[in-house]
ROPA-354291 format. One line per field, with one value per atom (N, C-alpha, C): residue number from 1; x negated, y negated, z negated. Coordinates in nm, 3 decimals. Layout:
# residues N
n = NUM	...
xx = X	...
yy = Y	...
zz = Z	...
***
This chain:
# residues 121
n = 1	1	1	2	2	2	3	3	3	4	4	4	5	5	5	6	6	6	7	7	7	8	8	8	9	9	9	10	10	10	11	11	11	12	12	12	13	13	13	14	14	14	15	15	15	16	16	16	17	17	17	18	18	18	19	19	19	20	20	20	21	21	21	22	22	22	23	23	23	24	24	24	25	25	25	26	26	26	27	27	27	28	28	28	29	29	29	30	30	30	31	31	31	32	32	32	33	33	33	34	34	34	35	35	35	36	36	36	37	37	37	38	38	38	39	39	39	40	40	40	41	41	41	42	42	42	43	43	43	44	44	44	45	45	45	46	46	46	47	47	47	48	48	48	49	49	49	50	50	50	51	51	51	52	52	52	53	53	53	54	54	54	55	55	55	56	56	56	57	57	57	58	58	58	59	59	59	60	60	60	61	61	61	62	62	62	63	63	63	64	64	64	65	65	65	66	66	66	67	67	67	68	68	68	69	69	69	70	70	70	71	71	71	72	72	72	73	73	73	74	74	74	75	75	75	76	76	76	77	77	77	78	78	78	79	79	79	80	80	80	81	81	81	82	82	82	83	83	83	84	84	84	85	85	85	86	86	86	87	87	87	88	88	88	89	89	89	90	90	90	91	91	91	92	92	92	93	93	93	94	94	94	95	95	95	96	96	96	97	97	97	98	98	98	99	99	99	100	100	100	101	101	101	102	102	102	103	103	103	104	104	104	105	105	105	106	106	106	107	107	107	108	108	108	109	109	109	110	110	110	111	111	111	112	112	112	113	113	113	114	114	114	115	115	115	116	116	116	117	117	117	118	118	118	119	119	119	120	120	120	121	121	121
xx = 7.849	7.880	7.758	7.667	7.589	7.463	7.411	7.357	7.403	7.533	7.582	7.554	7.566	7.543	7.393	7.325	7.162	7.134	7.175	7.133	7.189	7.304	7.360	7.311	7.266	7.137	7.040	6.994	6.831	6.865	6.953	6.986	6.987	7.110	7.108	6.959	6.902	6.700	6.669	6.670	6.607	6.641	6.811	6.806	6.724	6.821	6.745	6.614	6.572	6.378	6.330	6.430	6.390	6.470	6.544	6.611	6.518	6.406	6.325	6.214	6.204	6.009	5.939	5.860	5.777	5.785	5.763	5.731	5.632	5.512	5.395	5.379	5.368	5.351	5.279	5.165	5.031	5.086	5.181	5.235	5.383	5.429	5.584	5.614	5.737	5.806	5.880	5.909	6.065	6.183	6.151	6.308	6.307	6.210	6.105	6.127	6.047	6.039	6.160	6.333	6.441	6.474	6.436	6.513	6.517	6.399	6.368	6.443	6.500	6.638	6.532	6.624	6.563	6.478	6.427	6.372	6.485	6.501	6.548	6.514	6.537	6.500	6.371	6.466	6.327	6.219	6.182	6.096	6.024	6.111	6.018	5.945	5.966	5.939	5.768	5.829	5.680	5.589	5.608	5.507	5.432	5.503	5.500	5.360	5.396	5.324	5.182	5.173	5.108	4.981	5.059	4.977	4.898	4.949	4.874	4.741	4.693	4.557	4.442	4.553	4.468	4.574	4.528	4.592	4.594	4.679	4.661	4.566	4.471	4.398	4.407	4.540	4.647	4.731	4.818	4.931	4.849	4.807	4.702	4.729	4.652	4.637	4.789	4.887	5.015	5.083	5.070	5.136	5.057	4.943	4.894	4.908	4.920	4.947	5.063	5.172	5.355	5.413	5.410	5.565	5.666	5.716	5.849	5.840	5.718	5.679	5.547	5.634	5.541	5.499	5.461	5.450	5.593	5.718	5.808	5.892	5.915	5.959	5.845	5.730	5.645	5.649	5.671	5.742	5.899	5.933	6.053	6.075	5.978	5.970	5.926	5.830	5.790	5.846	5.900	6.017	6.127	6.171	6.247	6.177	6.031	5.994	5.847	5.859	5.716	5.574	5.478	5.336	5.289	5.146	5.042	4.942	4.902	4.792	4.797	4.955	5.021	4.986	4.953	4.988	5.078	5.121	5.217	5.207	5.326	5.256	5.228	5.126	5.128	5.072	5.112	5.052	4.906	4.845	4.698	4.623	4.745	4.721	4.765	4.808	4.835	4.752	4.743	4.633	4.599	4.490	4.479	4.574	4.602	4.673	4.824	4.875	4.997	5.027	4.933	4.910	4.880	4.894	4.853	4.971	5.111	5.236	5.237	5.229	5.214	5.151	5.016	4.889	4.948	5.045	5.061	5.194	5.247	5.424	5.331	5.209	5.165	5.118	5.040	4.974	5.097	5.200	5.283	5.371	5.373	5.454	5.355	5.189	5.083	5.144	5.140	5.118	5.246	5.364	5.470	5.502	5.429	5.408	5.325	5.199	5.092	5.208	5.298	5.364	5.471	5.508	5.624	5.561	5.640	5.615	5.580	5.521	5.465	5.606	5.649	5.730	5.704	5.767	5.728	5.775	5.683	5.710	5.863
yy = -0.079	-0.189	-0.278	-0.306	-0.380	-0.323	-0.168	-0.137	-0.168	-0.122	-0.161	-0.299	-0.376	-0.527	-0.543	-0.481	-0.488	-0.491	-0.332	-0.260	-0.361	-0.417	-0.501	-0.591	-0.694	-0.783	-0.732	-0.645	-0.633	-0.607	-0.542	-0.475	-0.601	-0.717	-0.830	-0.938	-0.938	-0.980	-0.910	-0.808	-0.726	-0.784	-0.763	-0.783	-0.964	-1.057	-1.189	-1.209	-1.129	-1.105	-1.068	-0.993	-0.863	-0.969	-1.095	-1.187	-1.304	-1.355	-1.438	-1.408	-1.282	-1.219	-1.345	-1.341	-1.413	-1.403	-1.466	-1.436	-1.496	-1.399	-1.491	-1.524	-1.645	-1.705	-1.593	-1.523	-1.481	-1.327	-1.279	-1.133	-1.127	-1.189	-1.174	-1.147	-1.095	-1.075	-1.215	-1.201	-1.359	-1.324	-1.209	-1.175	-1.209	-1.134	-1.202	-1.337	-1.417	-1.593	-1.649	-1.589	-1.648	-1.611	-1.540	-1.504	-1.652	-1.712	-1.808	-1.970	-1.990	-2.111	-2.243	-2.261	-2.385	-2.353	-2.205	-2.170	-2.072	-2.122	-2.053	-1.998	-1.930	-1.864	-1.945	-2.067	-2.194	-2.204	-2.243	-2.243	-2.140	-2.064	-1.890	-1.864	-1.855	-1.903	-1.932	-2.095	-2.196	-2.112	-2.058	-2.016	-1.875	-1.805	-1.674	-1.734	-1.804	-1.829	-1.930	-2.002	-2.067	-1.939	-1.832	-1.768	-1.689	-1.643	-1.579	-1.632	-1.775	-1.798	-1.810	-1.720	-1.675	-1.714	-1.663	-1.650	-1.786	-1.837	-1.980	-1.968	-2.088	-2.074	-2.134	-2.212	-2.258	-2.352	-2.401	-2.498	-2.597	-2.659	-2.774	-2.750	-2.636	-2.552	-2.528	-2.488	-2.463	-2.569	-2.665	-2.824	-2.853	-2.871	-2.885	-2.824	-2.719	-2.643	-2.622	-2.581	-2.617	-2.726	-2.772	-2.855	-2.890	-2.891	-2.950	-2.927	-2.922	-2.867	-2.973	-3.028	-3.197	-3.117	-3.227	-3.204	-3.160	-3.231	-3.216	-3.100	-3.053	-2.912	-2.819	-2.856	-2.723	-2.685	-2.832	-2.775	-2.741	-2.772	-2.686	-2.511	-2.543	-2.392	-2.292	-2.360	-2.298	-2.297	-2.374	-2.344	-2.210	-2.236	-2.096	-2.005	-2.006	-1.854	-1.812	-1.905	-1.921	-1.961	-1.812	-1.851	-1.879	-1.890	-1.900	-1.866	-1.731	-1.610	-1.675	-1.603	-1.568	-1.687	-1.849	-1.943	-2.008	-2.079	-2.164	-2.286	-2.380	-2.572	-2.606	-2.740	-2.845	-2.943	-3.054	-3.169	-3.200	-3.157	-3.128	-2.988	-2.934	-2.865	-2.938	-3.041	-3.101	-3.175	-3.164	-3.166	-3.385	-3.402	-3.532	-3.592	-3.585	-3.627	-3.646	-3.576	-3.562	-3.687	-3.694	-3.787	-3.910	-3.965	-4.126	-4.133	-4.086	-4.171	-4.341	-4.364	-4.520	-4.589	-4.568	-4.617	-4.664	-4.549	-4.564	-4.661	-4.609	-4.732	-4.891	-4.898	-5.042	-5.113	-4.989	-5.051	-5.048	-4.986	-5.033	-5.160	-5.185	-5.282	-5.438	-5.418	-5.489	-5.520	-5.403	-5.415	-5.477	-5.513	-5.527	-5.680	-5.710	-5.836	-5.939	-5.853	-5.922	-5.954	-5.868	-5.849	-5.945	-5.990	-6.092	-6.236	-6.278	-6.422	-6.504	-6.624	-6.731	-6.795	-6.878	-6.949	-7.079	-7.186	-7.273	-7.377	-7.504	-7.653	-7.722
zz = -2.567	-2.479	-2.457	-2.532	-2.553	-2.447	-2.449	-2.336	-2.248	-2.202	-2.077	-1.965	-2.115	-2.100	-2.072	-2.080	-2.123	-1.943	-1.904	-1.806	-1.677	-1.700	-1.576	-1.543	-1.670	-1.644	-1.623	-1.616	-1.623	-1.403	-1.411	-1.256	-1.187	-1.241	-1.193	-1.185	-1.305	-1.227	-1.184	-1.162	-1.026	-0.920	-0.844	-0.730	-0.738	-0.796	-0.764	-0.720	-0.793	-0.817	-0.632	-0.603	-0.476	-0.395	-0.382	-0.311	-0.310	-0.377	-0.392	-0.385	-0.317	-0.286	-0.219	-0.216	-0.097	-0.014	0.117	0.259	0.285	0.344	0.356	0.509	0.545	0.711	0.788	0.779	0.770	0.840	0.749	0.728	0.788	0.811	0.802	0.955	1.008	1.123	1.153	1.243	1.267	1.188	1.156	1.081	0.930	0.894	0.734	0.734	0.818	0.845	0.843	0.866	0.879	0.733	0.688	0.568	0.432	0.491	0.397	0.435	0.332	0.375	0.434	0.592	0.625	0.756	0.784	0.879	0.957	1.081	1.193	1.288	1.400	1.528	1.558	1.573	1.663	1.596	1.467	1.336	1.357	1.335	1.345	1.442	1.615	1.701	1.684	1.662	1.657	1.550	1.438	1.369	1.440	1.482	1.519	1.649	1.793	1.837	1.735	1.653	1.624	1.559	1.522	1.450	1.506	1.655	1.753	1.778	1.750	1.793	1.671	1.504	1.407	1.308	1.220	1.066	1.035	0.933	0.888	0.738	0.761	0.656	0.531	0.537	0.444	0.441	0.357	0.381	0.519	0.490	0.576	0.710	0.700	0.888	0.907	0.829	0.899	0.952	0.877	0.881	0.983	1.010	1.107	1.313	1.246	1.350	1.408	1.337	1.403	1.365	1.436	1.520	1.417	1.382	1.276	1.174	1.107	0.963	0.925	0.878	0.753	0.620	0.551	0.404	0.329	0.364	0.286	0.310	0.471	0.507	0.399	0.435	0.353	0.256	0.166	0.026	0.028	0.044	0.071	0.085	0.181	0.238	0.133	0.053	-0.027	-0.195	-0.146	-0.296	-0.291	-0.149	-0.127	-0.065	-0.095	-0.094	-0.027	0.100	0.182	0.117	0.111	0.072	0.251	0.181	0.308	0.208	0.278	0.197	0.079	0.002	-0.084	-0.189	-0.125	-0.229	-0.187	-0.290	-0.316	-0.267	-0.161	-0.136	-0.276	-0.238	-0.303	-0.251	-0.303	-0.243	-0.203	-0.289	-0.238	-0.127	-0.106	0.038	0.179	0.168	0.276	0.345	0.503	0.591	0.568	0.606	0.566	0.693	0.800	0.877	0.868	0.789	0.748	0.621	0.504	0.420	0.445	0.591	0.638	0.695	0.675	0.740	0.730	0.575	0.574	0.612	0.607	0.661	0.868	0.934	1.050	1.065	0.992	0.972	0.942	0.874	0.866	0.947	1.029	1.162	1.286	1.300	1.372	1.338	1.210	1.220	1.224	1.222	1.290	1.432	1.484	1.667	1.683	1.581	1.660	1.603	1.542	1.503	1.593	1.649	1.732	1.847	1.919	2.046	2.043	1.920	1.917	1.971	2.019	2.075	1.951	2.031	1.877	1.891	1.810	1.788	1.846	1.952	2.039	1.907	1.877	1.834	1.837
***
């Protein structure tokens, strides 16, 4: 019984294992690219064209390059499964443009301060 038991788990990390492969941005089909939770037709789409004008040269360049994919989709993405030439996100792959959200929420709420009326006596 105890083999039995052995062999079903070991079968059962397999498939999981073969359910959590990677998908690398770089390599993958649209069909590959959906498989990974959170990316759809449209997602897939935007990467598929993004990649046509070259390989991504990592998290940075992807975030950079499509459309609905920040820092926090990317990790995401890459928790359930998505490399970019087969690494892993992290915060220090993220493009410097992506890393100044606050910096821009401060200066808007500047400009929207300058635009308010003064307060009359």
């Amino acid at each position: 019984m105890k083999i039995r038991s052995l062999v079903t788990l070991c079968l059962a990390a397999f498939a999981f294992a073969a359910a959590q492969a990677a998908v690398d941005a770089n390599k993958a089909s649209q069909a590959e690219l959906e498989t990974v939770k959170g990316i759809g037709p449209g997602l897939s789409a935007k990467i598929l064209d993004a990649r046509k004008a070259g390989a991504f040269k990592d998290w940075g360049d992807l975030v950079d390059r499509v459309g609905g994919i920040g820092p926090g989709n990317a990790a995401r993405f890459s928790q359930n499964g998505l490399t970019v030439n087969a690494a892993a996100y992290t915060a220090a792959a993220a493009p410097a443009t992506a890393q100044q959200p606050q910096a821009k929420a401060a200066k808007a709420g500047s400009k929207a301060a300058d635009a308010a009326p003064a307060a009359r006596p």
